[in-house]
C-alpha positions as CSV (number, residue, x, y, z in Angstrom):
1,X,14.2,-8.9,23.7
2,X,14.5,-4.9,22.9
3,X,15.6,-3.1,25.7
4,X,12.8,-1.1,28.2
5,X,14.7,2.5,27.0
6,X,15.0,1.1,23.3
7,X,11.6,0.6,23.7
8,X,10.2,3.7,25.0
9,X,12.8,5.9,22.4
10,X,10.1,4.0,19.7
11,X,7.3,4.9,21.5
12,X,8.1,8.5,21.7
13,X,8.8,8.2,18.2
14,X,5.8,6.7,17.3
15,X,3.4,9.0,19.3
16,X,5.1,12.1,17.7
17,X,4.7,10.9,14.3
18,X,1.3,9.5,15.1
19,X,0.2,13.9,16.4
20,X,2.0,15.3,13.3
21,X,0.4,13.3,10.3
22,X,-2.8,13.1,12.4
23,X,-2.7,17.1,12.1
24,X,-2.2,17.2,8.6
25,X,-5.2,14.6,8.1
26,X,-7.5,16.4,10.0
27,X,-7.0,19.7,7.6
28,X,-6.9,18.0,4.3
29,X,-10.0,15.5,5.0
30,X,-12.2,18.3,6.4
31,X,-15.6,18.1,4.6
32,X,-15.0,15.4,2.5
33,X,-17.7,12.7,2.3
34,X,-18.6,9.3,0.7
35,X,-20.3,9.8,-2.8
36,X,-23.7,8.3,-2.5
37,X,-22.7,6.4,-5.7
38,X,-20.5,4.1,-3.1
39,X,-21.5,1.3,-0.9
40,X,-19.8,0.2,1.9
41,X,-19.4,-3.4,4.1
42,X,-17.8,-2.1,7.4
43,X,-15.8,-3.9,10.0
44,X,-15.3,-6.7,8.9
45,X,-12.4,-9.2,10.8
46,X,-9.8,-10.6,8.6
47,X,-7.5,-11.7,11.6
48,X,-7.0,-12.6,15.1
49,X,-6.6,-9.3,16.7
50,X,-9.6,-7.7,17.7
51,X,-8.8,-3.9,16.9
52,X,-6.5,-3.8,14.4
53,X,-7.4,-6.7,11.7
54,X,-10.5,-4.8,10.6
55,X,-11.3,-4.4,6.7
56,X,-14.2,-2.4,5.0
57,X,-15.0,-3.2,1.3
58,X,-16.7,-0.3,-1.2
59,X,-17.8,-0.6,-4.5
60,X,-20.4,0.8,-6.7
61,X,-23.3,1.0,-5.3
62,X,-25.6,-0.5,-8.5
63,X,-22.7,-3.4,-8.6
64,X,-24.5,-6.7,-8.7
65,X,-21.4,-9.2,-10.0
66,X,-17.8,-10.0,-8.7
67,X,-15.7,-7.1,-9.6
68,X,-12.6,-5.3,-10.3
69,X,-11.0,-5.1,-7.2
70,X,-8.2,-2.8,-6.0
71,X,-6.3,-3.6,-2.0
72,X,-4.9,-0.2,-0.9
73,X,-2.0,-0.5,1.6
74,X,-2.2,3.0,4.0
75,X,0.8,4.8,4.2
76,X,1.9,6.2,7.8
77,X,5.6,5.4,8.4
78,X,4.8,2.2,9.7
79,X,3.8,3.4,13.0
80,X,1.0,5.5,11.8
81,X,-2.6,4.9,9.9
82,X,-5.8,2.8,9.8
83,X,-8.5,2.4,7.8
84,X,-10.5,5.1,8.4
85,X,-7.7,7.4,7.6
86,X,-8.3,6.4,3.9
87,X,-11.6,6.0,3.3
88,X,-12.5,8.6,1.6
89,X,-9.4,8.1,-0.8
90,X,-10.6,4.1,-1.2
91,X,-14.3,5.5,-1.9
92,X,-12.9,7.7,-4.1
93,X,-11.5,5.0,-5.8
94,X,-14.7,3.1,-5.8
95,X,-16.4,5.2,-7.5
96,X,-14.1,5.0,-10.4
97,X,-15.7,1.8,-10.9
98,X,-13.8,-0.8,-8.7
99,X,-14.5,-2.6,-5.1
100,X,-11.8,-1.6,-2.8
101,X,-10.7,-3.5,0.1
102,X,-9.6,-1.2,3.0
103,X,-8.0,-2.3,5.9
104,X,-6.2,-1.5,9.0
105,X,-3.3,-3.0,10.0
106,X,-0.5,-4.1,13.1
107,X,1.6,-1.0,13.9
108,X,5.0,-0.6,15.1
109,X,6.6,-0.3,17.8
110,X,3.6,-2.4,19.4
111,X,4.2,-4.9,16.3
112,X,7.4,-5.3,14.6
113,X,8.3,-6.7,11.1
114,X,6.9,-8.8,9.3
115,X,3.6,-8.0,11.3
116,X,2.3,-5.7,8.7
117,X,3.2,-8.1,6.1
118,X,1.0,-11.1,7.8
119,X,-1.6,-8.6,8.2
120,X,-1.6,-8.1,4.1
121,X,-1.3,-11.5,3.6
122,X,-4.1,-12.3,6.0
123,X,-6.2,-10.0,4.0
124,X,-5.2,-11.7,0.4
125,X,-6.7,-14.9,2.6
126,X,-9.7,-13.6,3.3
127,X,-10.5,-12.6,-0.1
128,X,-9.5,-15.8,-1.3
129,X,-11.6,-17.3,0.9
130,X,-14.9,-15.1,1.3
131,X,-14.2,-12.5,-2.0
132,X,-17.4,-13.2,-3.9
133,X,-19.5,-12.6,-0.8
134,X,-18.1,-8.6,-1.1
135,X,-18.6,-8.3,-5.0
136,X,-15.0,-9.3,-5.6
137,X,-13.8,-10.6,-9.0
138,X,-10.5,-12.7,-7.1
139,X,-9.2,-13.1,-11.3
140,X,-8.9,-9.4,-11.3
141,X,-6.9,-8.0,-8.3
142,X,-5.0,-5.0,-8.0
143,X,-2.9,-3.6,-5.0
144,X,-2.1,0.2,-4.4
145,X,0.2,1.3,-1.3
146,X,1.4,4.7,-0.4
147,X,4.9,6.0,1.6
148,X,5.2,3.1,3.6
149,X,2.7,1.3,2.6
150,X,3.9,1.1,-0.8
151,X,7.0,-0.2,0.1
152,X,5.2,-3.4,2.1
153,X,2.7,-3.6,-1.2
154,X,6.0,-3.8,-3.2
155,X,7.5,-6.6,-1.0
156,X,3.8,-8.2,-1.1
157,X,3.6,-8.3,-4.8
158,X,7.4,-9.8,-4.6
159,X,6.5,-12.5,-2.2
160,X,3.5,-13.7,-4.3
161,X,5.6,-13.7,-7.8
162,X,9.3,-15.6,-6.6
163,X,7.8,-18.7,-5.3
164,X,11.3,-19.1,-3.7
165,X,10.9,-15.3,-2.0
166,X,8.0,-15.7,-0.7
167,X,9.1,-19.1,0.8
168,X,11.4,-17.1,3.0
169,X,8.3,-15.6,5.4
170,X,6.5,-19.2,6.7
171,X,3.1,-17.8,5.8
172,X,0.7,-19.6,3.5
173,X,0.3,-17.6,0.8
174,X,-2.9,-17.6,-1.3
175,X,-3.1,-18.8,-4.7
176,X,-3.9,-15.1,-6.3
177,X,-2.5,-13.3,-8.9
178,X,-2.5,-9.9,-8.1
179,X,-2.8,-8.4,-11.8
180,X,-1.4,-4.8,-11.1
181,X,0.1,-2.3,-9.0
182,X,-0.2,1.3,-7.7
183,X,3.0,2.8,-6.3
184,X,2.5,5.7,-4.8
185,X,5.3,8.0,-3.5
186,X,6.9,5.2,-2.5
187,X,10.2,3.8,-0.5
188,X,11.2,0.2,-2.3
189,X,14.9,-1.0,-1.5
190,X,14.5,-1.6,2.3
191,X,18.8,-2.6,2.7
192,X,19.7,1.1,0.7
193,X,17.0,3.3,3.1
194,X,17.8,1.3,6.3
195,X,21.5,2.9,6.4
196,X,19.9,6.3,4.8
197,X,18.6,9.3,6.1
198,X,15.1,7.9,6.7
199,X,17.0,5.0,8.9
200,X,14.9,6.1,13.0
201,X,11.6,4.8,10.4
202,X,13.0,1.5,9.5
203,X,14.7,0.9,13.3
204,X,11.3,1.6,14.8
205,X,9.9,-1.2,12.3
206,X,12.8,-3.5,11.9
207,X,14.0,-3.2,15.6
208,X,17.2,-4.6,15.2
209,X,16.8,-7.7,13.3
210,X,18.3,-6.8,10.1
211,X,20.6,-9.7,10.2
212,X,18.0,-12.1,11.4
213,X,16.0,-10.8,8.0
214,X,18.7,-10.3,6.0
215,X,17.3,-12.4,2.9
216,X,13.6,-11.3,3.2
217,X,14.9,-7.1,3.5
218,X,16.8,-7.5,0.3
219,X,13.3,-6.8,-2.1
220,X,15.1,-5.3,-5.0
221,X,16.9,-8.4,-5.8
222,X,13.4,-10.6,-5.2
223,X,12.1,-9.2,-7.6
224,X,11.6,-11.2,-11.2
225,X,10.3,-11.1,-14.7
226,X,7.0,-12.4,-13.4
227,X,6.2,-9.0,-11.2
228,X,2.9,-7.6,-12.0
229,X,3.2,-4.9,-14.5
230,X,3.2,-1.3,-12.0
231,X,2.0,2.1,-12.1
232,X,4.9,4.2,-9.8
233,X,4.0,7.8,-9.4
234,X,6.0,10.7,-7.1
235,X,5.6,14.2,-6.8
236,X,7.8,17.4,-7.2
237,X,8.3,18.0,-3.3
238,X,7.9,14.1,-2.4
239,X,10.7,13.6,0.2
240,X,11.0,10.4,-1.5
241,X,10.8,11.5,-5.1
242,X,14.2,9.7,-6.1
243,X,12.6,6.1,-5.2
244,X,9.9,5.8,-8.1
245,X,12.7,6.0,-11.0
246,X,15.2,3.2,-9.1
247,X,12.0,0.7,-8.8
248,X,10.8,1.9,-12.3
249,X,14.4,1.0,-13.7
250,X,14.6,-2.4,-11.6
251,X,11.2,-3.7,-13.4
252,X,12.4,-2.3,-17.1
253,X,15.7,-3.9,-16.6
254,X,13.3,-7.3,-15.9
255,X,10.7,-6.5,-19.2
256,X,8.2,-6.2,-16.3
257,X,5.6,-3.8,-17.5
258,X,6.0,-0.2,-15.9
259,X,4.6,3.6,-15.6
260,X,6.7,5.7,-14.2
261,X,5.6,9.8,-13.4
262,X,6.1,12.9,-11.8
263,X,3.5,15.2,-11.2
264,X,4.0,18.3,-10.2
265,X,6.3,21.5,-11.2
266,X,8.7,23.6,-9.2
267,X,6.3,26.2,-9.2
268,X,3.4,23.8,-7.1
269,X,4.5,24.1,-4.0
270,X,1.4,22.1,-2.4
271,X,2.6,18.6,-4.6
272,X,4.1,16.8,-2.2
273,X,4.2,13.4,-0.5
274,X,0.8,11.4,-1.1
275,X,-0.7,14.2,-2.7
276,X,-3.2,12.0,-4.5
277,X,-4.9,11.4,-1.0
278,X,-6.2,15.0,-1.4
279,X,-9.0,13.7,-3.6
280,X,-10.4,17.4,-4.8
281,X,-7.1,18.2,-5.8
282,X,-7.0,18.3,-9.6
283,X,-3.7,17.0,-9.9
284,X,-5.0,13.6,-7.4
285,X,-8.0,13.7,-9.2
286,X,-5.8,13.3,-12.7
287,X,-3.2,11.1,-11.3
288,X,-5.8,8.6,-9.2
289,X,-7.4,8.4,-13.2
290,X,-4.4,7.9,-14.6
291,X,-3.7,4.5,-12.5
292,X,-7.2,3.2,-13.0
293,X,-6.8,3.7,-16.3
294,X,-3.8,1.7,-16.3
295,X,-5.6,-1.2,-14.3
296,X,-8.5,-1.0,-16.6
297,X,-5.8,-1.6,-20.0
298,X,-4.1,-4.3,-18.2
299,X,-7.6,-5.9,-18.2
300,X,-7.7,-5.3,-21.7
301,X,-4.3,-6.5,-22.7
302,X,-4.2,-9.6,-20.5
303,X,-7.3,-12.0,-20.3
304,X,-6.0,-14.5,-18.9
């Protein structure tokens, strides 16, 4: 049991990064709006809690077969984010020619790891389970996460490759191949950041328990040859621009299929953590082509 002043130093923490990025969301989404090309399932329950395991599904809106489908994972620290912080990002995405499943998921402090991970698990379920009802094609499944979210993508994607991994959580996994992923300024080896200077992020999430998950926080060294080939991108000014080329070399060292970029120069001030959710932005609008792209050739490459 975490102490009542433990506790309430998470809260504080929480709230306080919950006013900040809601700031900087509220600027850059500002008259965006979903293409009328787009079609969107809303609210639909995944899970057992009420407010928080709540998905919406777009795709194109002349679609009429199972589809393409990409998972995004939001970003948010851990303790930040919902669905409808990224849909115009995931319509965005949509109408690139993919149904995207959007969802919202089990925040810290109020839910500590592995919540988040259930919840992506839960929605891999679902799919599974009620994916051709939404237009989705559950032999063609990509995931994208950004900041945090791409680090809990990452682990996902290692927990459904290592059969021995994934064992580790008690949850029944679905039996999906997740063909690709998107890794978007990104945080990946949980043991290296948890002593590092991001360390209040992963205490508010981990709360603790590092030994008690000591095997399921070591990620880099679950991963295997059998990860799903990964697009990893990072910006000039992304605070967490060193992560993308340590995963990048982790999967290359394995023969696991990888892109690894950098967008941005010194003199772009404005690229910077999760600029790709700026959807106008030429560089987002380059880079969020660039890993569709890549989805699209693994389809091409790899029938089966």
């Amino acid at each position: 049991m975490i102490k009542s002043e433990i506790f309430n130093r998470y809260t504080e923490y929480a709230e306080k990064t919950r006013t900040e990025f809601a700031g900087y969301d509220d600027v850059r989404d500002s008259g965006f709006v979903i293409p009328g090309c787009v079609k969107a399932f809303r609210d639909i329950r995944y899970g057992n809690d009420e407010k928080n395991n709540l998905l919406d599904i777009y795709c194109p809106a002349d679609i009429c077969l199972q589809n393409k489908t990409i998972v995004s994972v939001h970003g948010g620290a851990y303790v930040y984010g919902d669905k409808e912080r990224y849909r115009f990002y995931c319509a965005d995405l949509a109408a690139r020619g993919f149904t995207v499943v959007n969802f919202s998921y089990r925040l810290a402090p109020e839910t500590a790891y592995p919540g988040a991970l259930e919840d992506v698990n839960s929605v891999f379920r679902f799919i599974e389970k009620h994916g051709r009802e939404y237009f989705i094609d559950a032999e063609k499944l990509f995931i994208v996460g950004d900041s945090a979210g791409a680090q809990i993508a990452s682990q996902y994607a290692a927990m459904i490759t290592n059969s021995s991994y994934g064992g580790l959580f008690g949850l029944e996994l679905p039996e999906i191949r997740i063909r690709g992923c998107g890794f978007n300024c990104g945080m990946y080896d949980m043991k290296r950041i948890m002593s590092g200077e991001h360390s209040e992020m992963f205490d508010v999430y981990i709360q603790g328990r590092e030994e008690e998950f000591r095997e399921q926080l070591d990620v880099m060294s679950s991963i295997t040859p059998d990860y799903p080939p990964s697009f990893i991108m990072t910006a000039y000014y992304d605070f967490l621009r060193d992560e993308a080329p340590q995963l990048a070399d982790r999967l290359s060292e394995l023969g696991v299929k990888n892109i690894c970029k950098l967008y941005g120069t010194a003199e772009q001030n404005y690229m910077a953590h999760v600029f790709h959710l700026n959807i106008v932005l030429d560089e987002a609008i380059r880079c969020n082509d660039e890993e569709c792209r890549f989805f699209d050739e693994i389809l091409s490459i790899d029938k089966f």
